[in-house]
Every structure is written in C-alpha cells, then in structure tokens.
C-alpha positions, 0 to 999 in steps of 0.5 A: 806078941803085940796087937799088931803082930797077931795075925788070922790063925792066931785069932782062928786059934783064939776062937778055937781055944775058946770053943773046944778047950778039950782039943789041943789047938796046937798044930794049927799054929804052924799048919794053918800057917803053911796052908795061907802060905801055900796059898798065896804061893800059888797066887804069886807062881800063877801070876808069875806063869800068866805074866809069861802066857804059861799054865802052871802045868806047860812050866812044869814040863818046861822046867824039867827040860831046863833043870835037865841042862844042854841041849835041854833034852828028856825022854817023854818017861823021865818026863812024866816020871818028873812031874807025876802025870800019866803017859797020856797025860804027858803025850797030851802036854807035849803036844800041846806045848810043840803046837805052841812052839815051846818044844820040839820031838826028834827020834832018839838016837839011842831007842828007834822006837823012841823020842826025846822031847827038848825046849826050843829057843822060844821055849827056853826063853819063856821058861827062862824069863817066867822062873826069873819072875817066879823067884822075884815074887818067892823073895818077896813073900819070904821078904818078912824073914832075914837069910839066917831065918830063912835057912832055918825056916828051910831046914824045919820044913825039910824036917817035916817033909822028909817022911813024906818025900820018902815014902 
C-alpha cells in the first residue's frame, strides 16, 4: 500500500497499534470503515431526500408504498411492520405525509373497520424522483470499486449482516 493509499482508519489503527499493542486492532480495519461509510451514506440519502423536500422518515413511508407496486396501496400495519415504528408513530407519519398531498386514506374493501394508505401522483412523483437521485449518489460513493468488486463487497457484507437480520 502507498503513502497515498492509506486513509484515516489506517492512521487511527497505526496509533492504536502504537498505543495498545496488547489488543488486537483488527477489526477496526473493516468496522471502522463501514462505520465512515455509513456516514457519508447518510449524507449523500439526506441531501438526496432534502433535494426533493423529503425527510428521511416521510421516504421511508413513501417507498414501501412504492416498492408495494400498483395501485401503490398498504394497510397502516404493513406499513409500520415495514418500516419498524409504532402505530402512533405511523398514524402521525401518515397524517403528516396526507396534509402534505403525498398520500391519501380510503376505507378498505376488505376490513370496514380498516384503511389502507396509497401514494398520490405527487407523492409518486416525489418519491419516484427523490430514489432516482438517491442511486446517483449511491453510485458515486461506490465509483471507487468496479462491478465485480462490488458484487463481491455485496456478497461479504450479506455474510455479515445475515445473522443480524435473522434474529
């Protein structure tokens, strides 16, 4: 690795190592580059979402109505189920979101006592054009690795995250 490949964890583990030569440092070479990463991913998804006057919460919501396809329609349950908030939580977002125009209720069909919550055109567009926006910037934090490693950069993390996501 050169001088000018090295990068701030490398230095913060240099130190380290210095410091605590006792402890292995080792995991701090991959998490504390995730954690960076992380952070500037939440950088580029809030400037995304302000580009388009979304909060990352009212994208959340609107992107689980998208990704539930036509007519872009979810009970508030699988809503909150999707996006792991409490039902007052959710009964506040969807309010919220229907003041601004982005969804709208009806009753359902199905449950009288029911409703079900889908995008309006506005809020399609809006979420259509803030997820267009977010990949562009996804690509160019990714720009640095080719598609093979990042397929394989994909498939490590997956490795990792898999026991998390189980339990």
């Amino acid at each position: 690795m050169t001088e000018d490949a090295r990068d701030e964890v490398d230095r913060l583990v240099a130190a380290w190592r210095a410091e605590r030569p006792d402890l292995d440092v080792e995991p701090l070479q991959v998490l504390s580059r995730v954690s960076r990463l992380a952070k500037h991913l939440d950088r580029a998804r809030r400037a995304a979402f302000a580009e388009h006057d979304l909060e990352p919460w009212e994208f959340d919501v609107l992107t689980a109505l998208r990704r539930a396809g036509r007519p872009y329609e979810l009970s508030p349950g699988t809503l909150l189920r999707a996006t792991l908030v409490t039902s007052g939580t959710m009964t506040n977002r969807i309010d919220r979101l229907a003041q601004a125009g982005l969804v709208r209720r009806r009753p359902d069909p199905e449950d009288r006592r029911g409703v079900l919550v889908s995008l309006t055109e506005t809020g399609l567009a809006r979420v259509d054009a803030a997820f267009s926006d977010l990949l562009r910037r996804e690509h160019n934090l990714l720009s640095g690795l080719g598609p093979d490693d990042q397929r394989l950069l994909a498939a490590l993390l997956r490795t990792l995250l898999a026991p998390f996501d189980a339990s």
